[in-house]
C-alpha positions in Angstrom: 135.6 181.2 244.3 135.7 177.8 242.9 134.9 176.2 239.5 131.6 175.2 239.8 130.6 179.1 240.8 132.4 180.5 237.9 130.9 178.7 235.0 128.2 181.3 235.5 130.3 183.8 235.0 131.6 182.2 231.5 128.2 182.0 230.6 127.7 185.2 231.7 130.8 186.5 229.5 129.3 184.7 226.5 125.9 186.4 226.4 127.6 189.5 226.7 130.4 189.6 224.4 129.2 191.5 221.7 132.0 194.2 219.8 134.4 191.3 218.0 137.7 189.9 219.8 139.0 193.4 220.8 136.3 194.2 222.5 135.6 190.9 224.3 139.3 190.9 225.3 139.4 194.1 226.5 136.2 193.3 228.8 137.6 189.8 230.1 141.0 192.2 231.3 138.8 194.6 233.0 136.6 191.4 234.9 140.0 189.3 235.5 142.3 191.6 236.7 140.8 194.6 237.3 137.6 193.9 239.0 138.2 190.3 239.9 142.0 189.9 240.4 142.0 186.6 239.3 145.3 187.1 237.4 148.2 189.6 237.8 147.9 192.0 234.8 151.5 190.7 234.0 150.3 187.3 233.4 147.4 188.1 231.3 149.8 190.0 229.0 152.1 187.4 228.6 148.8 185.0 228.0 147.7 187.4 224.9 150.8 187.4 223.7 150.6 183.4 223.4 147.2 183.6 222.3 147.8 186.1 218.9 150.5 183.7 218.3 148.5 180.6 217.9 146.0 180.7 215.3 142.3 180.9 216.2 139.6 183.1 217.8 142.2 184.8 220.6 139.2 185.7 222.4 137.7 182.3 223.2 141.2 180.6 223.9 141.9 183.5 226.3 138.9 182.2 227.9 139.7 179.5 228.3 143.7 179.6 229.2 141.9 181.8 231.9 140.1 179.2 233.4 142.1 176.5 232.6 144.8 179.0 235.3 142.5 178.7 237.5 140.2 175.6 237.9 141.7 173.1 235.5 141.2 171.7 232.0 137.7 170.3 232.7 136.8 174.3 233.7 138.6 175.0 230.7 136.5 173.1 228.7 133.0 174.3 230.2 134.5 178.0 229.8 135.3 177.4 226.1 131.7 175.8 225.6 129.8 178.7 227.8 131.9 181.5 225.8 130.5 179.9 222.2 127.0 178.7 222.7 124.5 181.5 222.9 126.4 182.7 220.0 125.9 180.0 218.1 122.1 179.5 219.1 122.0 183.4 218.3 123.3 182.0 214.8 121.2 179.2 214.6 118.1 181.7 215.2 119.2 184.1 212.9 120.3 181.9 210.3 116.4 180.5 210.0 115.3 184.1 210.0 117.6 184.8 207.3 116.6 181.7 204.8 112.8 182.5 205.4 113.0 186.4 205.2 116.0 187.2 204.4 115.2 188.1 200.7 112.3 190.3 201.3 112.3 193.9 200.2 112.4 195.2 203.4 114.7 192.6 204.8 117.3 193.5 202.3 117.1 197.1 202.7 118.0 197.1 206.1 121.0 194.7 205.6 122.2 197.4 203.0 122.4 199.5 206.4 124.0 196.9 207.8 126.4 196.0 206.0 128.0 199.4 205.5 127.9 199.6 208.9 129.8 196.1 209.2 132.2 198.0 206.9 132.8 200.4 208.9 133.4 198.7 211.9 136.0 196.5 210.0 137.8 199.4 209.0 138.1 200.6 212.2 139.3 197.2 213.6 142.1 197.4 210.7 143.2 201.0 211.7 143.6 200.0 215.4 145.3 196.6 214.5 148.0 198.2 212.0 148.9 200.8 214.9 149.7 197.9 217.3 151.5 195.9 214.4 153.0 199.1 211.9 156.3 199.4 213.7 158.6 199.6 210.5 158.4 199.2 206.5 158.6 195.6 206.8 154.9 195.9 208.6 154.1 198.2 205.9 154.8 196.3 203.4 153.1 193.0 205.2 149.6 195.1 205.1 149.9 196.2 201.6 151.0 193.3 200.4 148.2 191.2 202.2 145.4 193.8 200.6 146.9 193.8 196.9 147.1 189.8 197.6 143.6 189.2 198.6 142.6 191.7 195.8 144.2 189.3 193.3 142.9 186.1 194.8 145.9 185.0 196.6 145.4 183.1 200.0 145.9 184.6 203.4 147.5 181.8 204.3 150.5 182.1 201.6 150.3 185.9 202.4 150.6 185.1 206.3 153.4 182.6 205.8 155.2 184.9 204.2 154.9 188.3 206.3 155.9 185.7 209.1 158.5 184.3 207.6 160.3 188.0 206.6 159.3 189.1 209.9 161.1 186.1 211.5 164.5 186.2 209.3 164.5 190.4 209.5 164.3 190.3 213.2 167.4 190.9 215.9 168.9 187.2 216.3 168.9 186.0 219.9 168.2 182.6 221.7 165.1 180.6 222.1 163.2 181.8 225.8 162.8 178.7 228.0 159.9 177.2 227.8 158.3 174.0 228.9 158.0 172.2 225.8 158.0 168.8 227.5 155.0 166.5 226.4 154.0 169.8 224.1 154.1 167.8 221.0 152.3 164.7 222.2 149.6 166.9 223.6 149.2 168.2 220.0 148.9 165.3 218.3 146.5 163.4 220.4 144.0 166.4 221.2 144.1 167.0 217.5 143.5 163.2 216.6 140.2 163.0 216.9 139.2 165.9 214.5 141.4 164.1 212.0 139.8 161.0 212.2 135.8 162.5 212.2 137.2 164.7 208.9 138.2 161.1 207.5 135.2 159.5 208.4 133.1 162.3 206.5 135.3 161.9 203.7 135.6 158.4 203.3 132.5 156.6 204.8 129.7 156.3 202.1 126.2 157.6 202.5 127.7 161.4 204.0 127.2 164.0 201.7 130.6 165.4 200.3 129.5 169.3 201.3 129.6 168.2 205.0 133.1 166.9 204.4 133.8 170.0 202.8 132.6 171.9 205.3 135.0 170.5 208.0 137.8 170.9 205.9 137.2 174.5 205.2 136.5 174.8 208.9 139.5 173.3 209.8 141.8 174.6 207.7 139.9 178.1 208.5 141.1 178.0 212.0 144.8 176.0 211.4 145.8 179.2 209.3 143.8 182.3 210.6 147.6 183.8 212.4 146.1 187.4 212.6 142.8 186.6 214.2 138.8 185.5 213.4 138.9 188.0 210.2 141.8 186.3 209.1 139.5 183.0 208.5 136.7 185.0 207.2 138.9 186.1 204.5 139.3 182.4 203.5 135.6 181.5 204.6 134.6 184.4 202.1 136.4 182.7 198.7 135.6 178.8 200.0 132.4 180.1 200.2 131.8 181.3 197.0 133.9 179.1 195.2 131.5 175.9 196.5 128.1 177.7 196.1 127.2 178.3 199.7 126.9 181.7 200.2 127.7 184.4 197.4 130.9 186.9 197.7 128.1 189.8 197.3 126.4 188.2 200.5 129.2 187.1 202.7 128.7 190.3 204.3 125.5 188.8 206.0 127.9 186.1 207.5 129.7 189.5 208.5 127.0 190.7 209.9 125.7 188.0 212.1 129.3 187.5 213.4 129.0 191.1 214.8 125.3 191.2 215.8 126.1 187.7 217.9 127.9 187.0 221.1 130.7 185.2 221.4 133.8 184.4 218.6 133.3 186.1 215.1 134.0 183.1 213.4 130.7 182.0 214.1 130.1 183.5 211.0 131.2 180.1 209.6 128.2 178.5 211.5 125.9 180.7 209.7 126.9 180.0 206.1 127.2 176.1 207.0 122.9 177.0 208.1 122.4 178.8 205.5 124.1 176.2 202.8 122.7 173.3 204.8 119.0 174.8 204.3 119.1 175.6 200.8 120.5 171.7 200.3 123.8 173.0 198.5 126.0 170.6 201.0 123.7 167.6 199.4 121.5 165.1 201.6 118.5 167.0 201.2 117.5 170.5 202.5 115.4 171.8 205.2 116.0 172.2 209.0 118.0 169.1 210.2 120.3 170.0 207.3 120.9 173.3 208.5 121.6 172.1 212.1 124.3 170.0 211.1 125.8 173.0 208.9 125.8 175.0 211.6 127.4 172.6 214.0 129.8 171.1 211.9 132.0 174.4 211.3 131.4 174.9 215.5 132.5 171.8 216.4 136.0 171.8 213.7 136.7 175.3 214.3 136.6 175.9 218.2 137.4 172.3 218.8 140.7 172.9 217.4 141.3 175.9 218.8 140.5 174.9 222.6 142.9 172.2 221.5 146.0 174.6 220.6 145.7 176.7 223.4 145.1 173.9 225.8 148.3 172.0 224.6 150.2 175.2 224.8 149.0 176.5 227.7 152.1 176.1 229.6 154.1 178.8 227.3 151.2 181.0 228.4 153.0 181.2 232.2 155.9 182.3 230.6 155.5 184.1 227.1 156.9 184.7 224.0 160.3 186.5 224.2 162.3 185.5 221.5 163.0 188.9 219.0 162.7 186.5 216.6 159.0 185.0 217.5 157.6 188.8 217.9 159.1 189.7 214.8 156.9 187.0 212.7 153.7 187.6 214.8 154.3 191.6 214.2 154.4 190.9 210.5 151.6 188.3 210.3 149.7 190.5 212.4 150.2 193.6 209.8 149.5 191.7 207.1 145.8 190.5 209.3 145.2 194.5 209.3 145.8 194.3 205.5 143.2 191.6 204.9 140.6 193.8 207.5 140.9 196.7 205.1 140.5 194.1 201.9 137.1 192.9 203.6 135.9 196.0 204.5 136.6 197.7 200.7 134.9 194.8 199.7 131.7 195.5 201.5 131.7 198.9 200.3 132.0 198.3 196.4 129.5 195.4 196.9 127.4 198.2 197.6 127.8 199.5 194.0 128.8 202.9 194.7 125.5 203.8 196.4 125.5 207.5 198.3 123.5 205.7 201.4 126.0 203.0 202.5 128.8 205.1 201.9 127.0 207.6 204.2 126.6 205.2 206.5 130.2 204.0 206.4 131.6 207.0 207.2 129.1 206.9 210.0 130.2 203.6 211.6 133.9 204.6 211.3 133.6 208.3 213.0 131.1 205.9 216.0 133.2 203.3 216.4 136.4 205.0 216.5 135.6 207.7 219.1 133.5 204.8 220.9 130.6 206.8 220.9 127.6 203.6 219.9 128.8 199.9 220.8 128.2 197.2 217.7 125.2 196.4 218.6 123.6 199.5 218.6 125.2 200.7 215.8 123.7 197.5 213.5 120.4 198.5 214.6 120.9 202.7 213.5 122.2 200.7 209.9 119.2 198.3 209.9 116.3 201.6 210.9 118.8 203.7 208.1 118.6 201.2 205.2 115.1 200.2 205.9 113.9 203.3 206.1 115.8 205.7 203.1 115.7 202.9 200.5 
């Protein structure tokens, strides 16, 4: 099969992906290996390993390292475009439904189902992340320290850089892998050029409104620092968010939400509140529709711009892996402390709930479902939506 036949399977993979990047990952194995036997199972291990490295959604740059393997970077680039777009359109069409009826009674009973259920799910995802990552007390201490960090307004990022950096230093000593760093450097710089000179040019050039500029510097600094995964970001989305008026800490679980009920990368969750602030004119410039647009599009473009850019520029190491001690050591740790900052989120959700006997009913729910697999996300939003809407 060539590229041109397989972009519809991208786009396929995109309307489909539904479940956050575990799920999605899992289902591009079973397609890619399994059904398809596009790639040897041992290659797409060593390609995951590469891609929970790197920060950014893992999901969409195991997309498209995939297709970049096997048609090119052009493919690459269609596969990375036909993984995030109906999510973001998803967004975009959710986003207005939100703005215009989002705070109607009814509306916001059934995101108080949602939400908890959200919760739940997050939970879940932190549980089955720390038993991946929990292989000693220095892991243990990376995903406390990462939840009593967040919970005193410390940055993931400092909390990353330093589970890394223990996990790195603590780890057996032994010699750098070979890898084909040639050109890796140069490749870095120039595909990450251009982002650099459009966040400038929104900073500097007169006329644009200063949210928009702030917008792509959350966004990019977002997916730069999210070592750990999408949730990592969200955890930096959620404060930046709050902190500049766009969406409310008591609300971010919407972005949540809408991450979950979508397609595609969770961190289109950032396209949502960039909507939602555009709308309401908090980024400046006016409000309405158009503003919205370019709020949703500006986090998109930053966020998975940058990261089709890592993972293209590295894409080599993805044909041989990460086998320094040392390396796995650091993403162990930062990966802990990820799981840390997954249970912060979801305890967050739950006491924005004030304590209330239905979400925490419905909590419980979401974690006993998701963890025995029982409901997919999709369908277990919509029990939380019919449960909150109807028992308020």
């Amino acid at each position: 099969m060539g590229e041109r036949p397989r972009w519809k399977y991208w786009l396929w993979l995109g309307l489909t992906s539904f479940g956050g990047p575990g799920a999605q990952i899992a289902a591009l194995e079973s397609e890619v290996v399994e059904r398809r036997a596009w790639l040897k199972q041992e290659q797409f291990g060593r390609v995951l390993g590469l891609c929970f490295f790197l920060p950014g959604p893992e999901a969409q740059q195991m997309v498209t390292w995939v297709a970049w393997k096997l048609d090119g970077w052009r493919a690459a680039l269609v596969a990375a475009l036909a993984f995030v777009l109906p999510g973001l359109i998803a967004c975009a069409a959710l986003g207005y439904a939100y703005v215009i009826y989002g705070k109607l009674p009814a509306i916001e009973s059934a995101l108080v189902g949602v939400r908890a259920v959200v919760a739940g799910i997050i939970f879940v995802s932190a549980w089955r992340l720390a038993s991946k990552s929990l292989e000693g007390w220095r892991q243990g201490v990376a995903s406390l320290g990462a939840f009593l960090g967040l919970s005193f307004g410390l940055p993931f990022a400092l909390v990353a850089l330093g589970a890394g950096a223990v996990g790195w230093w603590t780890a057996p000593s032994d010699d750098l892998p070979a890898v084909p760093v040639a050109g890796l450097w140069r490749r870095l710089a120039w595909g990450l050029l251009p982002f650099l000179l459009c966040g400038l040019g929104l900073f500097l050039l007169p006329g644009i409104p200063t949210g928009y500029a702030r917008l792509a510097g959350v966004s990019s600094f977002a997916v730069l620092t999210s070592f750990g995964g999408a949730y990592a970001a969200l955890s930096l989305w959620r404060t930046q968010a709050d902190a500049s008026g766009w969406l409310t800490a008591a609300r971010f679980g919407d972005a949540l939400v809408v991450g979950e009920a979508t397609p595609g990368p969770l961190m289109l969750a950032g396209s949502f509140i960039g909507f939602v602030a555009g709308y309401q004119g908090v980024l400046g410039g006016g409000a309405g529709l158009v503003p919205a647009l370019v709020g949703l599009l500006i986090p998109a473009v930053f966020t998975f711009g940058i990261s089709t850019t890592l993972i293209l520029a590295t894409a080599p190491l993805g044909e041989v892996g990460i086998a320094s001690a040392r390396f796995r050591g650091a993403m162990t740790s930062v990966t802990a402390a990820a799981a840390g900052a997954l249970a912060w989120m979801g305890a967050m959700l739950v006491l924005g709930a004030g304590g209330r006997p239905l979400p925490v009913v419905l909590t419980f729910m979401a974690v006993v479902f998701s963890q025995q697999k029982w409901l997919g996300v999709p369908a277990l939003l919509a029990l939380g939506a019919a449960a909150g809407w109807a028992l308020s």
